[in-house]
ZAMARGU-4260 file (C-alpha; in steps of 0.2 Angstrom, whole numbers, plus 5000, padded with zeros to 4 digits):
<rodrens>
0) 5000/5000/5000 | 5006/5017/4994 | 5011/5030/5009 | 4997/5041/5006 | 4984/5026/5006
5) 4991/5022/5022 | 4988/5041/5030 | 4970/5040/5023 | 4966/5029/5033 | 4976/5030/5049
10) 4990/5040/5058 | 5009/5037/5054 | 5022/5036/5066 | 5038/5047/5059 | 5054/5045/5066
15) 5063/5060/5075 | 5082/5070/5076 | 5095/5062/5068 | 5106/5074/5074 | 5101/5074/5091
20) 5109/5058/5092 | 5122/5060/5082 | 5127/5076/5092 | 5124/5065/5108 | 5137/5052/5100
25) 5150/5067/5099 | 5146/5071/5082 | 5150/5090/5082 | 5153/5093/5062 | 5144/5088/5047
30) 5133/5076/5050 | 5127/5071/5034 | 5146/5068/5029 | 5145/5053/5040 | 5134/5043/5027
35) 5151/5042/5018 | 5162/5038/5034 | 5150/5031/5046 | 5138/5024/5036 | 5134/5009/5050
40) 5132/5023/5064 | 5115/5032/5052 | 5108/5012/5046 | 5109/5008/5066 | 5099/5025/5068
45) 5086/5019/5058 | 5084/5004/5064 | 5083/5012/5081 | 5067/5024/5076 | 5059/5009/5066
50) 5060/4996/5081 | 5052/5010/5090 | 5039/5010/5081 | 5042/5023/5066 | 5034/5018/5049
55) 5042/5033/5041 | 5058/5036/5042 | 5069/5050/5033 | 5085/5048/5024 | 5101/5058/5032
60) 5101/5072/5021 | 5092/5088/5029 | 5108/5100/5024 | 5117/5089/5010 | 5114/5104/4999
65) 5128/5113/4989 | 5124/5131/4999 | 5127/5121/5018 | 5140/5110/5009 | 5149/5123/5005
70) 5153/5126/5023 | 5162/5112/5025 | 5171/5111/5009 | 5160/5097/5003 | 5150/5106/4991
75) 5157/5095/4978 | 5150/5079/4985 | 5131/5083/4984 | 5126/5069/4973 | 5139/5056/4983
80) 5130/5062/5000 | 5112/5061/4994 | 5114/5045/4987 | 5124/5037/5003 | 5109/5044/5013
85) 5096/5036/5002 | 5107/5018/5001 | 5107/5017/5020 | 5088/5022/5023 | 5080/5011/5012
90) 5093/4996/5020 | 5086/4999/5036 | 5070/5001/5033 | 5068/4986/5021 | 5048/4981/5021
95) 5045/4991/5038 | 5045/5007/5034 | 5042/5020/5021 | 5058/5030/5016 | 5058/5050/5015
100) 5071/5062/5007 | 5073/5076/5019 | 5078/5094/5012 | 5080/5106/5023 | 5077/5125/5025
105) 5091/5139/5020 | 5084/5155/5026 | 5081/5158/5044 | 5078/5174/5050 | 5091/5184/5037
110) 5079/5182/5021 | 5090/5192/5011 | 5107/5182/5016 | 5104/5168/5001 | 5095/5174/4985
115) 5081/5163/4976 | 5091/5160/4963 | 5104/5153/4973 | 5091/5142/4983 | 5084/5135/4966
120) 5100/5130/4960 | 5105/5120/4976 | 5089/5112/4978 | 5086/5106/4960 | 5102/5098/4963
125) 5099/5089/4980 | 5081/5084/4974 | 5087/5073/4957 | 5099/5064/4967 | 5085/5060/4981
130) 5072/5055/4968 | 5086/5045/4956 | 5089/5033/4973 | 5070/5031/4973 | 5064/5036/4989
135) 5045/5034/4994 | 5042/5054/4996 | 5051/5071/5000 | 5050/5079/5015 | 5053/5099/5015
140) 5056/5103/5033 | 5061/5119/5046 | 5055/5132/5032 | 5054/5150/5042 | 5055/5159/5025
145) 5037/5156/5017 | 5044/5161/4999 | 5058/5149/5001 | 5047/5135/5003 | 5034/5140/4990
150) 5049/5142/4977 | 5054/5125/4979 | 5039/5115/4982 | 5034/5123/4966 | 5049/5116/4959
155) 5048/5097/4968 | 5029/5097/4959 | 5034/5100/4944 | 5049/5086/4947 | 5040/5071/4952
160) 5024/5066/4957 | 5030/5057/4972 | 5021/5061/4991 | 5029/5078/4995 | 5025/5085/5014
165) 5029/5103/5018 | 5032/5110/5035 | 5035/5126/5040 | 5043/5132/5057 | 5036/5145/5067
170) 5043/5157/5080 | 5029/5160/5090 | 5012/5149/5087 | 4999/5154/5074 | 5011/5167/5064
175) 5027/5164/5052 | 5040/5177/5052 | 5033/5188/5038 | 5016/5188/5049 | 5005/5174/5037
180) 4996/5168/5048 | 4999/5149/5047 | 4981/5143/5041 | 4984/5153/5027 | 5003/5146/5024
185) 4995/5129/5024 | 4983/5133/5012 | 4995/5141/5001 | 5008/5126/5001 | 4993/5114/4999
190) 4986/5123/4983 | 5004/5121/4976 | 5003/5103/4977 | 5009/5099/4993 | 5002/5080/5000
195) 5004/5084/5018 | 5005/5101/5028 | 5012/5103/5044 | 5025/5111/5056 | 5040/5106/5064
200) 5056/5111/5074 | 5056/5127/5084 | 5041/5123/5096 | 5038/5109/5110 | 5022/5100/5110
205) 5014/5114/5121 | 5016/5128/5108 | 5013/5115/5091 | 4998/5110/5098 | 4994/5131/5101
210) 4995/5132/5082 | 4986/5116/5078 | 4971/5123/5086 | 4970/5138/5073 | 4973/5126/5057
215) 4960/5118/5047 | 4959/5100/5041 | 4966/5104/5023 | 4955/5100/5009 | 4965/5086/5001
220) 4982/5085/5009 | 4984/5079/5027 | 4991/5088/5043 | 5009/5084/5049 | 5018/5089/5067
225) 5037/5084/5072 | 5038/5095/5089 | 5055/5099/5098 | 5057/5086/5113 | 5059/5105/5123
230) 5069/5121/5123 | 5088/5116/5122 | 5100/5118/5139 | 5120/5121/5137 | 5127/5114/5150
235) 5149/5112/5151 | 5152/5117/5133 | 5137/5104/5125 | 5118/5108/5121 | 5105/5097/5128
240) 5088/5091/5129 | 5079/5087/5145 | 5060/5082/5135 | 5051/5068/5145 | 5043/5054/5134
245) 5031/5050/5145 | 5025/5068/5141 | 5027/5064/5122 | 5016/5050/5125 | 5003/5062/5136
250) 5000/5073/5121 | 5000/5059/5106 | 4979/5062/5108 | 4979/5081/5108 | 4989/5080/5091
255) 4977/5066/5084 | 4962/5078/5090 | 4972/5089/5081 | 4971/5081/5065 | 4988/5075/5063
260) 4990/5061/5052 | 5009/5061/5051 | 5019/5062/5069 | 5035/5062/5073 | 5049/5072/5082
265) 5060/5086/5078 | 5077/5093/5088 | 5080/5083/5105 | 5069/5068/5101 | 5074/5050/5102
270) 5069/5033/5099 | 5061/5033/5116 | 5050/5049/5110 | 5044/5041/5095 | 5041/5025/5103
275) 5030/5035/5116 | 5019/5041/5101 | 5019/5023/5096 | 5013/5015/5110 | 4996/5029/5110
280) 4990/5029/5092 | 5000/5015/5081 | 4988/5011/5069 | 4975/5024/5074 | 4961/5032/5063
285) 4962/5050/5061 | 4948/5060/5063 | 4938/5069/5050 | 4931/5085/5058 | 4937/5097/5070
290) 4933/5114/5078 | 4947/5127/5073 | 4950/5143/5083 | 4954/5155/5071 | 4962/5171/5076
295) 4961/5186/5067 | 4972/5185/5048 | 4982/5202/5054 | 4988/5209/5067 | 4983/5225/5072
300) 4997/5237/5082 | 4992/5251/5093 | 4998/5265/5084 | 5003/5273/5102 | 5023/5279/5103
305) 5029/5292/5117 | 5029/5309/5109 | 5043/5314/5100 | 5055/5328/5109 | 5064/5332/5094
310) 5059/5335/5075 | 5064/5322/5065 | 5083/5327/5058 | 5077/5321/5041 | 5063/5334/5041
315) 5073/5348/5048 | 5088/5345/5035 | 5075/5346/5021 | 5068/5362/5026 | 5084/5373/5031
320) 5106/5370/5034 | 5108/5358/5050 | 5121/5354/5059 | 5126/5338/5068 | 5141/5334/5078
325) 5153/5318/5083 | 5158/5321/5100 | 5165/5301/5106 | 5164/5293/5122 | 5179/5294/5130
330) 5191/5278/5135 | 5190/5280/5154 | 5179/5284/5166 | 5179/5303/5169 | 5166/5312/5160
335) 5172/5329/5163 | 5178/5333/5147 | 5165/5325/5140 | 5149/5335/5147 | 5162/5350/5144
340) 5160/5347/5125 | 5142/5343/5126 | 5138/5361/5134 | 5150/5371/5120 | 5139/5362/5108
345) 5125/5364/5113 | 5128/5384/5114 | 5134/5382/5097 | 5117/5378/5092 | 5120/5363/5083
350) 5103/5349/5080 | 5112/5331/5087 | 5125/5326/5095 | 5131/5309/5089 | 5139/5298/5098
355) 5149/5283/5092 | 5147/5265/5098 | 5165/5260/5099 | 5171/5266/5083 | 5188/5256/5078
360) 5182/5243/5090 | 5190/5252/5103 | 5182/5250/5121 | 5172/5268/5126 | 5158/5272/5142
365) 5143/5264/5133 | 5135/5279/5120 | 5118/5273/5127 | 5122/5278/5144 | 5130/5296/5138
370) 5114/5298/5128 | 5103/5299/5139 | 5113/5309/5151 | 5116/5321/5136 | 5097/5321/5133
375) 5091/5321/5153 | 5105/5334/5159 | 5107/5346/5143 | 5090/5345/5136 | 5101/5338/5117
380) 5097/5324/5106 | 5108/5310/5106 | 5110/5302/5088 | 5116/5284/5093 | 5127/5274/5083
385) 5123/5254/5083 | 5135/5245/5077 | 5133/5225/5069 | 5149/5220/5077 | 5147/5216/5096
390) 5127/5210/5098 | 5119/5196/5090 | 5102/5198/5085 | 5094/5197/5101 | 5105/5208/5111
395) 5102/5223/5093 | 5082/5220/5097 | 5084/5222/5115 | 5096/5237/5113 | 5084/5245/5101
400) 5069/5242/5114 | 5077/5253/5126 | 5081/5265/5119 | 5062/5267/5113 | 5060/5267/5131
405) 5072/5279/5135 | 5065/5290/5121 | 5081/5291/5111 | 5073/5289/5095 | 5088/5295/5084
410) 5100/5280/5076 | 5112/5277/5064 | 5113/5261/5058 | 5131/5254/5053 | 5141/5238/5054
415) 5157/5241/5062 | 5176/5240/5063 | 5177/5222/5066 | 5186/5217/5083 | 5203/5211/5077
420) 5207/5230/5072 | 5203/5236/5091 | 5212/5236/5108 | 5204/5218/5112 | 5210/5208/5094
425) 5206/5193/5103 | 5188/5199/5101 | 5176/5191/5092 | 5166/5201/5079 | 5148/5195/5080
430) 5139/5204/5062 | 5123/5191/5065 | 5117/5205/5053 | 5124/5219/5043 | 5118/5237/5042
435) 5105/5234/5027 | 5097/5222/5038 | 5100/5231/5053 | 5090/5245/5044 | 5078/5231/5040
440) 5075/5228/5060 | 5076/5246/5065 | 5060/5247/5052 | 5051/5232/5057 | 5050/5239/5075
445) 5044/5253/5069 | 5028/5245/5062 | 5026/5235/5080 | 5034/5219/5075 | 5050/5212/5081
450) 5064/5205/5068 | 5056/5189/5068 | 5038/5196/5066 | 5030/5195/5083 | 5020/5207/5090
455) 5027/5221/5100 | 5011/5229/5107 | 5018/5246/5102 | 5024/5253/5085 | 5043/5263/5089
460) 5047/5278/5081 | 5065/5276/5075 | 5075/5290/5062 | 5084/5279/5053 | 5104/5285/5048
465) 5114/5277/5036 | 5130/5278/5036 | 5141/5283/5016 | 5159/5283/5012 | 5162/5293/4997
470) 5180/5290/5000 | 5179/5274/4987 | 5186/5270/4969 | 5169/5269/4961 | 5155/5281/4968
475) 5142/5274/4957 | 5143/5258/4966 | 5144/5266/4984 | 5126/5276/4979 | 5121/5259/4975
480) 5122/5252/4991 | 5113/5270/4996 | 5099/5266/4985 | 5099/5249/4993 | 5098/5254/5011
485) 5083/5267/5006 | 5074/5252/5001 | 5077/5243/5018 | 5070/5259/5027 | 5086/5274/5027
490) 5078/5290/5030 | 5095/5300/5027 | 5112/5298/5028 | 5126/5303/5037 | 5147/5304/5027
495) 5163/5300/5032 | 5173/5314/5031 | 5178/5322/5017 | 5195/5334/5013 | 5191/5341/4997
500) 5178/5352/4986 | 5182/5342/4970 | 5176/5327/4979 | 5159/5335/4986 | 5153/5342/4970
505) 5156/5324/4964 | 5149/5316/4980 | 5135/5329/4975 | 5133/5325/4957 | 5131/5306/4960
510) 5118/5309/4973 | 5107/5322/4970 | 5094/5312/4963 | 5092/5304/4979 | 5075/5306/4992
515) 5084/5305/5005 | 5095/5320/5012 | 5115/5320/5018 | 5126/5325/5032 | 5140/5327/5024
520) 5157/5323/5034 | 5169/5335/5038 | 5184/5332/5050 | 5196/5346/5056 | 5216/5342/5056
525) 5224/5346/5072 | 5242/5340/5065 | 5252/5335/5050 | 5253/5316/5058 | 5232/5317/5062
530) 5232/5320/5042 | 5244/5303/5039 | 5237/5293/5051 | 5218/5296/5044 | 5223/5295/5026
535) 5234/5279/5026 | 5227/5270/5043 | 5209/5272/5046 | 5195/5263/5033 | 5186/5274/5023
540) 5197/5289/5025 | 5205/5297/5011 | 5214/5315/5013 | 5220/5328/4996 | 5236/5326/4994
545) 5237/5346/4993 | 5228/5346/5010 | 5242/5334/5018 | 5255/5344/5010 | 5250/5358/5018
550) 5249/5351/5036 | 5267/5342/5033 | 5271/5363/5031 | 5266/5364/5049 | 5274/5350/5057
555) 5282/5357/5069 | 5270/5370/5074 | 5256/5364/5082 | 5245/5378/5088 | 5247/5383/5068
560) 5245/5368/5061 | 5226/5367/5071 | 5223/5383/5065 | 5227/5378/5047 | 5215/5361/5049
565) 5198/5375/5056 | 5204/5386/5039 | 5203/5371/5029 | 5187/5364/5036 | 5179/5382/5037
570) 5183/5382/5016 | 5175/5364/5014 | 5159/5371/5026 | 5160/5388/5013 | 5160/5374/4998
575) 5149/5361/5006 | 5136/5373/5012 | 5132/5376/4992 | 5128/5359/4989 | 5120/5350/5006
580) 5109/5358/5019 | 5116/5345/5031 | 5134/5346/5039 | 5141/5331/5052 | 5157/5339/5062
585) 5169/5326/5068 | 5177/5329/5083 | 5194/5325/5085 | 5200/5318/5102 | 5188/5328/5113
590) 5196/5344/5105 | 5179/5351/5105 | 5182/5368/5103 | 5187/5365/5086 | 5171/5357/5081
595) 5161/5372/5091 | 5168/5383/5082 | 5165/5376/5065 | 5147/5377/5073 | 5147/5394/5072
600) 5152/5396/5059 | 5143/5384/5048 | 5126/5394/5058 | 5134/5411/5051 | 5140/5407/5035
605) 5121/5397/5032 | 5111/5414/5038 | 5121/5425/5026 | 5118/5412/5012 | 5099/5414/5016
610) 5101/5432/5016 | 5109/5431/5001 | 5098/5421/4992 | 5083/5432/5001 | 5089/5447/4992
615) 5094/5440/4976 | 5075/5431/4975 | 5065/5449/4981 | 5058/5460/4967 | 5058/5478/4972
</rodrens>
């Protein structure tokens, strides 16, 4: 009898993790590599799910894909892989049990990491080696990115008309991460010719079953559920998984009242789960009807943020010249000169003071902290720099979540130096994200939903900065990636600093056409040895060398030599000031009174534009 005949008239036990075992065994590499060396270690596997009852089982291959391959260096042994997997399935399983080939999910929450393209052309490969062995069905699994799964199940139909079952992963119950709610995912992989629907991975029983209570019995294809054995524990160095059987066996008849026709076990489960299924409905009827409790298909966010102290900077660059200053966080632990800075600045008028999160990966008092003493002492706003570098994803959302609670609502998005360049080289550089997809996130809690799409309960209010280095061989493909990150959500962007007026009418030339406004960057010199060190040490630095030239002329006068780096900047702010309403003063080493006074001026030198312009406009 064919596996579909089977599930339409009773439930199927599935087997559960392969790699839980293995990884229990002291398998801490590729496991689908060991079909090649270990081939007896997967067969005894499978034997072990099968004499506990499983009448599926799946082949070994949930990663043997060119693009997880590739991590290894295996990439070249797809079809080798696949076809070892098959081989030692179908041996084990003999008569006993049907024999599925398992592809696994690519995407996880970083959509944007692997391109469709790239996805189609590693699973078209994976899937003719699966189907030239001859197994009994394919089993799509762990899918968080709906259009991942839909791409390729579209793909397997058209392939082979074998059993297919699709299963998506969910990160809380009832929701994927784009928000579908998962009624409506089913239906949609269901429609595209899917046999069997269903979830697994990421949620225990508990939560599965949460989500089987808003799913429908599909018209034609039949419901699936492979549960976590628990959440995973790390205990000395090794996850671990404390799930109970005996309460696998305690909720086998909530999944059949459920619906599910096809159980079995996902991350942490073991022969012992599976055979705790077993023992409550082998050979069971499904049911036919159910009650579903639907829950509404969109989430609605209350619109309600705290009021915004500050116009956006986006808005005010727009409508007239602003200025925005760098003023770093020092290295120790007296803020002195600090608040001295912040003070001067502020009676310089300037719109933001910007404060940067360990630029150069070099420890600093946390920006956070300073921002909100800047903003709760001096009455200022604190433009905060988040860097990719030293938070994972969860440690971004959390940072990003108070500072919505602390009101600082003003953020410029980068990636960061990574680690090894700053005073702790042993560091490690975490970038679970880059600064497109940190924009992304910013953008997504700004519409109430966390990066993985759950609700928040509150929409954030976020201006987004993005930062631009002009300092580049090709500009075009810099304003590229400025384009790119408007799409992801940028609402302006803020330059490194530049040291010409050939390079900002260029800079302004290639970006005019842009929405979205610019800060430009603009650094004083304090020393002919400042100039060389930016210029041939620091990333994204490029200094004239006619500018140098004349700071070399100074060397060995250094109350000069700053006056010559305000007069230089103060010609850049004259230049700049015809081309860009916004201007981003970089303070070097707490000298604050340099950038102060390049405040002024800038605030001078944009009044008597406007008179300028006033008078040349007025008909008399």
């Amino acid at each position: 009898m064919s596996f579909l005949e089977k599930l339409k008239n009773q439930i199927l036990i599935a087997d559960g993790a392969i790699g839980t075992l293995l990884y229990s065994y002291g398998v801490d590499s590729c496991s689908e590599e060991l079909n090649l060396s270990q081939p007896e270690q997967i067969q005894n596997i499978h034997l072990a799910y099968i004499d506990a009852g499983a009448d599926v089982i799946q082949t070994n291959s949930y990663a043997a894909n060119y693009l997880k391959l590739q991590r290894y260096g295996l990439e070249d042994s797809v079809k080798e892989i696949n076809s070892a997997a098959v081989r030692h399935a179908k041996l084990a399983a003999q008569k006993n049990a049907y024999v599925l080939g398992t592809m696994g999910g690519n995407r996880g929450i970083k959509t944007n990491s692997i391109t469709i393209e790239e996805i189609k052309r590693s699973f078209r490969e994976q899937l003719y080696c699966l189907l030239l062995e001859g197994v009994d069905g394919i089993l799509l699994e762990t899918y968080y990115d709906l259009e991942e799964l839909e791409t390729i199940l579209t793909i397997a139909r058209k392939e082979t008309k074998l059993p297919i079952i699709a299963q998506v992963s969910l990160q809380e119950p009832g929701f994927l991460q784009d928000r579908t709610p998962v009624n409506d995912a089913l239906k949609r992989l269901e429609a595209l010719g899917a046999d069997v629907v269903g979830l697994n991975c990421r949620l225990g029983p508990h939560h599965m079953l949460l989500a089987l209570e808003q799913i429908e019995l599909p018209a034609h294809a039949y419901l699936s559920a492979y549960p976590n054995a628990s959440l995973p524990a790390y205990t000395d160095g090794k996850f671990h998984y404390e799930g109970d059987p005996a309460y696998f066996r305690n909720s086998a008849k909530a999944f059949r009242e459920q619906g599910v026709r096809l159980l079995g076990g996902c991350c942490g489960t073991t022969p012992e789960h599976i055979k705790a299924y077993a023992s409550e409905l082998k050979n069971s009827v499904p049911i036919s009807e159910k009650v579903v409790k639907l829950r509404p298909k969109k989430i609605i966010v209350e619109p309600h943020v705290p009021k915004r102290e500050f116009t956006p900077l986006q808005e005010i660059v727009k409508e007239r010249p602003s200025v925005i200053v760098e003023l770093d966080p020092p290295r120790k632990l007296d803020t002195t000169k600090f608040f001295e800075g912040a003070k001067a600045l502020k009676e310089a008028g300037i719109d933001s003071i910007t404060l940067a999160d360990n630029s150069l990966a070099t420890v600093r008092i946390s920006n956070e902290s300073l921002g909100y003493l800047v903003k709760q002492e001096l009455g200022m706003r604190p433009l905060i720099h988040i860097a990719c570098r030293d938070r994972n994803i969860i440690g971004l959302q959390s940072h990003l979540m108070g500072l919505h609670t602390l009101g600082m609502t003003d953020v410029l998005a980068i990636t960061g130096d990574p680690a090894r360049v700053g005073d702790f080289p042993g560091a490690s550089s975490v970038y679970d994200v880059s600064s497109f997809e940190l924009i992304q996130m910013i953008k997504q809690l700004n519409e109430g939903l966390s990066f993985s799409g759950k609700d928040l309960g509150q929409k954030t209010d976020f201006s987004i900065a993005a930062a631009f280095n002009p300092n580049v061989r090709s500009l075009d493909k810099a304003v590229k990636r400025l384009e790119k990150k408007v799409q992801f959500g940028a609402d302006y962007f803020i330059s490194q600093p530049v040291f010409s007026e050939e390079k900002l009418l260029e800079v302004y030339e290639h970006t005019k056409h842009l929405n979205a406004p610019i800060y430009i960057g603009l650094m004083p010199l304090i020393s002919s040895k400042n100039a060389e060190f930016l210029h041939n040490e620091v990333p994204g630095i490029k200094i004239a060398d006619s500018i140098r030239q004349r700071m070399a002329q100074l060397s060995d006068d250094p109350l000069q030599a700053a006056r010559e780096g305000i007069a230089i900047s103060k010609s850049l702010i004259d230049a700049a000031l015809d081309l860009f309403n916004g201007i981003y003063l970089i303070t070097p080493f707490l000298r604050y009174e340099l950038t102060a006074e390049l405040a002024l001026y800038t605030r001078q030198r944009a009044s008597e534009l406007r008179r300028t312009n006033y008078a040349e406009n007025t008909i008399y």
